[in-house]
C-alpha positions as CSV (number, residue, x, y, z in Angstrom):
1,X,108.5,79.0,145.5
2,X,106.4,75.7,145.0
3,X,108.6,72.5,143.8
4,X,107.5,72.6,140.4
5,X,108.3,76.2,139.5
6,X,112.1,75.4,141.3
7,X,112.3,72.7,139.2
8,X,111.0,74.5,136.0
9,X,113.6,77.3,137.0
10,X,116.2,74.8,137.0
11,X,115.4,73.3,133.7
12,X,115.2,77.0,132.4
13,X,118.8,77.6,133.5
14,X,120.2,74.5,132.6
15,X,119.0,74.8,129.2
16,X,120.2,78.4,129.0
17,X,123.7,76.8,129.8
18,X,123.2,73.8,127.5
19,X,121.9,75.8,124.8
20,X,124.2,79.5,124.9
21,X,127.2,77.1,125.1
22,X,126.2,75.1,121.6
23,X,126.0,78.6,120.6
24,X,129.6,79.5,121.5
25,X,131.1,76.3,120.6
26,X,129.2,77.3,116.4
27,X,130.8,81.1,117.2
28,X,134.7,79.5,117.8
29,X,134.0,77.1,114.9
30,X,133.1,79.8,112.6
31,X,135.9,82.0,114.1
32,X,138.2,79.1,113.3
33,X,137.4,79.0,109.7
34,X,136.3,82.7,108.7
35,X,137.4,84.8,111.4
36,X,137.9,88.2,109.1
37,X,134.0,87.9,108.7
38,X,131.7,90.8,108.3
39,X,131.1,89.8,112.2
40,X,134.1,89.7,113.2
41,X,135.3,93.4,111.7
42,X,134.6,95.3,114.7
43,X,136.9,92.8,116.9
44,X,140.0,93.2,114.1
45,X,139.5,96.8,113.9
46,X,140.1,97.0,117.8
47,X,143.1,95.1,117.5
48,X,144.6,96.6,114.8
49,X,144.1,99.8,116.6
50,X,145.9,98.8,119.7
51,X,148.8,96.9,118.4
52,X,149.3,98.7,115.3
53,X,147.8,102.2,115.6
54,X,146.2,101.9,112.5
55,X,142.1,101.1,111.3
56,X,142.9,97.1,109.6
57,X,145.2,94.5,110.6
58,X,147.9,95.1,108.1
59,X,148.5,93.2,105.7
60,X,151.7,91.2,106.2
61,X,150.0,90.4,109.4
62,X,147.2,89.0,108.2
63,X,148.6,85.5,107.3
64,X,149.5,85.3,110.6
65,X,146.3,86.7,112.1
66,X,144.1,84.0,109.8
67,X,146.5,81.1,111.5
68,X,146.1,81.9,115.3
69,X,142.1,82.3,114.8
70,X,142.3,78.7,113.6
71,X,143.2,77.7,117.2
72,X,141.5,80.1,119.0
73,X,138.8,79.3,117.3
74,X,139.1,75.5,117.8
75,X,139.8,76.3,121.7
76,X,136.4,78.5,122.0
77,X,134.6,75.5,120.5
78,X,136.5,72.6,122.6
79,X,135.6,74.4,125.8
80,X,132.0,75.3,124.9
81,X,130.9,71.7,123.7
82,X,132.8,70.5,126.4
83,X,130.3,73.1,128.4
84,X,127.2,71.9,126.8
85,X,127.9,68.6,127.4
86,X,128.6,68.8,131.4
87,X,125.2,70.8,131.2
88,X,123.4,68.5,129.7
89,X,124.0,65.7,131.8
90,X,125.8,66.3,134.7
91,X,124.3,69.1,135.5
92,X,121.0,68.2,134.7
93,X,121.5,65.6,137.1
94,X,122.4,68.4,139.8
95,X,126.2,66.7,140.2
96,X,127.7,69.2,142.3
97,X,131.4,68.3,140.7
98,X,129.7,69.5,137.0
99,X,128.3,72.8,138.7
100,X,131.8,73.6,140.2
101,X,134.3,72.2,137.5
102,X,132.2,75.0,135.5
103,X,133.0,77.8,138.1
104,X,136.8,76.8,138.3
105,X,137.6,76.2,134.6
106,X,135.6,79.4,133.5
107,X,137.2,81.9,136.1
108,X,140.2,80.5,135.8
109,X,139.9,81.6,131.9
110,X,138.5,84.8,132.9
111,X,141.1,85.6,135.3
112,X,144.0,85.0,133.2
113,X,142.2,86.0,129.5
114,X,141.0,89.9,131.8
115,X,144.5,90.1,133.0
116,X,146.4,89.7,129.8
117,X,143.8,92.1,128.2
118,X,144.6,94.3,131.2
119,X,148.3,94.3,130.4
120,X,147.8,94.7,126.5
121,X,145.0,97.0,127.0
122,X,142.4,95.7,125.3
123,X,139.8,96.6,126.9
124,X,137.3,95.7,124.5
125,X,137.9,92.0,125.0
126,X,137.2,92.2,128.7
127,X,133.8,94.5,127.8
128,X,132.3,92.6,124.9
129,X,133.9,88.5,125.1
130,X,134.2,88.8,129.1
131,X,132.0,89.7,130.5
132,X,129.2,88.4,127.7
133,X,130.5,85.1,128.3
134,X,131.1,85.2,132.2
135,X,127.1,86.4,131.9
136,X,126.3,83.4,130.1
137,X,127.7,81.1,132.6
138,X,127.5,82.8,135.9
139,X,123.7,83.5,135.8
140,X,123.1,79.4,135.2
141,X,125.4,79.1,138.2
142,X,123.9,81.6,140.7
143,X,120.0,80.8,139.9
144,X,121.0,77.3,140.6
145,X,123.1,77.3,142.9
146,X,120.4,76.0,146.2
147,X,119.4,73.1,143.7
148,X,123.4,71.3,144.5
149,X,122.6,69.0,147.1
150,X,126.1,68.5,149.4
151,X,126.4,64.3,148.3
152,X,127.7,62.0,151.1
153,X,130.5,60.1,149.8
């Protein structure tokens, strides 16, 4: 592959990171706010399957279910900007500390967020957020992954 179609590649993937993480970080904020959303339905009717055997989260739950979407929510959206903003600078810039604080803060999420899913079993969370979002990031990561220069202290 010629230099400039590496480096178009490049700027392909870091704008798929930079952009798909704006995109989460709007999807947590709107989660926050209005997370029993037309949406959001399917997600609540999986839950309220699995912890309560029935078809909608009941409702002397549901106060409790709006609250903990507010944080949840606001998490999703701190780590995402957070994303978008090492990709759009750091990353851009081929800093080989952006590309792998990505790698260990993301699979460290995964790993613990699959587990506990595991454990509950919700398996949906691990089929549709998962492994989506581990797509999102890991594709950036592996098509780039030659570009890191090793930097000399």
């Amino acid at each position: 592959m010629n230099e400039l179609n590496k480096q178009r590649s490049f700027i392909f993937w870091q704008k798929w990171l930079f952009y798909s993480s704006l995109l989460f970080g709007l999807f947590g904020i709107v989660f926050a706010i209005y997370g029993a959303n037309p949406l959001f339905t399917p997600y609540n009717k999986a839950l309220a399957s699995i912890f309560w055997q029935v078809s909608e989260i009941p409702p002397e739950v549901e106060p409790f279910r709006a609250f903990i979407w507010g944080p949840l929510g606001g998490t999703i959206a701190c780590c995402y900007i957070l994303l978008a903003y090492i990709a759009w600078i750091p990353f851009r810039k081929k800093e080989i500390w952006a590309r792998n604080a990505i790698l260990v803060a993301f699979g460290t999420w995964i790993l613990l967020d699959s587990a506990i899913c595991i454990y509950y079993g919700a398996y949906f969370q691990i089929y549709i957020i998962n492994a989506f979002s581990f797509l999102q990031k890991a594709l950036p990561i592996i098509f780039t992954w030659k570009d890191f220069k090793q930097q000399t202290i």
